[in-house]
C-alpha positions in Angstrom: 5.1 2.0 8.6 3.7 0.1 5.6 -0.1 -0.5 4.1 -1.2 -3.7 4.2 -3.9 -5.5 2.0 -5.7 -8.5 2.7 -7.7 -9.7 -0.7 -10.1 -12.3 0.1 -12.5 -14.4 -2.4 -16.3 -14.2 -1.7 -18.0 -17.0 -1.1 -15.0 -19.4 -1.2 -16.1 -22.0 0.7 -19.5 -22.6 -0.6 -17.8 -22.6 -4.2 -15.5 -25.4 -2.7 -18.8 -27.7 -2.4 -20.4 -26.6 -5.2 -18.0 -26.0 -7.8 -15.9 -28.6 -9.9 -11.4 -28.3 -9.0 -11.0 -26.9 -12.2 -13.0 -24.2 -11.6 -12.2 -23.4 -8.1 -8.6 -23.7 -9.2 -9.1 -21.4 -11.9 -10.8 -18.8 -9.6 -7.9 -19.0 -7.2 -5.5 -18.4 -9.9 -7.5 -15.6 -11.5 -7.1 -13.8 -7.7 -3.5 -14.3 -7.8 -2.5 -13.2 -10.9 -4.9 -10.0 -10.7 -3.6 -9.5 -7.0 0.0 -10.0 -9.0 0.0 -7.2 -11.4 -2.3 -4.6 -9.4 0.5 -4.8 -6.7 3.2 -4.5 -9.6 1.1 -1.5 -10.4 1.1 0.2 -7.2 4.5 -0.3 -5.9 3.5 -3.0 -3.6 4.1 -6.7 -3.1 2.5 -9.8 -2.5 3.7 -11.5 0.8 1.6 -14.1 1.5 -1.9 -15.7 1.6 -3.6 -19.1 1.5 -5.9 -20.6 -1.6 -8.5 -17.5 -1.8 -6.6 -14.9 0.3 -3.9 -12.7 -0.5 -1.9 -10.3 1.3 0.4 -7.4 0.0 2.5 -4.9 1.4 2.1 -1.2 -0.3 3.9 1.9 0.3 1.1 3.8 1.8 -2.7 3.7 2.2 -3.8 5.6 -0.9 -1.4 3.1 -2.8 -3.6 0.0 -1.2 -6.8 1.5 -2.0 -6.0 1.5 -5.3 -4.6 -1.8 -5.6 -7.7 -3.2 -3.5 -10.0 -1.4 -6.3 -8.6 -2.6 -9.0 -8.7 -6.3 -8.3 -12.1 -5.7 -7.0 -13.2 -4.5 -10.3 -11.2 -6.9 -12.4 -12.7 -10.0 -10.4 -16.2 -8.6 -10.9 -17.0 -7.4 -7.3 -16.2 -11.4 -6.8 -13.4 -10.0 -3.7 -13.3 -8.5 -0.3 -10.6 -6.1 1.0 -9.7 -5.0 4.0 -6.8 -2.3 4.6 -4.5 -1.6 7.3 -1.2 0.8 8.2 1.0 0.3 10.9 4.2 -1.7 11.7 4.8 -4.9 10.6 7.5 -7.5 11.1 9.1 -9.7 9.1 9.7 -13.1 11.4 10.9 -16.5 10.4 7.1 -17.5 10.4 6.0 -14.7 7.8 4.6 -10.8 8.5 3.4 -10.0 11.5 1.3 -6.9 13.3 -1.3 -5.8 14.7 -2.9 -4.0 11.4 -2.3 -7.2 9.3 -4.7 -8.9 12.1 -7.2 -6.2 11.8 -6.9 -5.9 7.7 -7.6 -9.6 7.3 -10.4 -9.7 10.0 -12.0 -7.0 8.0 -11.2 -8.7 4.2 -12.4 -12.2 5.4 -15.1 -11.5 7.7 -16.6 -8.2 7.9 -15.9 -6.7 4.2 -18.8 -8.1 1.6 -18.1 -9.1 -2.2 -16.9 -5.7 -3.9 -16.6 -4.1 -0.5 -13.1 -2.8 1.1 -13.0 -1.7 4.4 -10.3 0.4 6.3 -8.6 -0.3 9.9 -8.8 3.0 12.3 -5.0 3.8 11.6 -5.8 2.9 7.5 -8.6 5.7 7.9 -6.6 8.0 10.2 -3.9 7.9 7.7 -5.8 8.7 4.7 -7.4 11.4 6.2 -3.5 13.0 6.9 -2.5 12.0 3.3 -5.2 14.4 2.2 -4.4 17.9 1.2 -5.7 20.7 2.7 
């Protein structure tokens, strides 16, 4: 079982026909590099992604809340999360599962800028992490 994160930029694709490259270019790279060292931090990962999205693997779903936090706060509140736990696979075409779907769903679509948002299984296993 493994955490997954899905980091997405807000508001990418109006930036895309508003902005100059440089700057959207920029922004991506800012993403990256924060998404880089928070999963550095956290013991995670980064295993994929596409221009303003990002996905990492992290040992467990307190460890991806706090990697989804602080690239939230480093970017500004400029990025959406969404977190998911369950079993993935590694296949010749990247990660796959279930919770990855559901994480990005949430990160991309559902999740605002600065907001992070939790699968079902994410949010059951938090609440078992928890001390009693």
């Amino acid at each position: 079982m493994k955490a997954v994160a899905v980091l997405d930029l807000a508001g990418f694709t109006r930036s895309l026909e508003t902005w100059e490259r440089d700057a959207v270019i920029s922004a991506i790279e800012e993403l990256h590099t924060q998404a880089e060292e928070a999963a550095l931090a956290h013991a995670g990962r980064i295993v994929g992604g596409a221009a303003d999205t990002v996905i990492a693997l992290l040992p467990d779903v307190p460890a991806a809340l706090a990697y989804c936090c602080r690239v939230i706060t480093a970017l500004g509140g400029r990025v959406s999360a969404g977190v998911g736990w369950g079993e993935l696979e590694l296949t010749h075409v990247g990660w796959m599962g279930l919770e990855l779907n559901r994480a990005s769903r949430l990160g991309e679509d559902v999740a605002g800028p600065g907001e992070l948002r939790l699968t079902k299984a994410a949010q059951s296993a938090l609440n078992t992490a928890r001390p009693e």
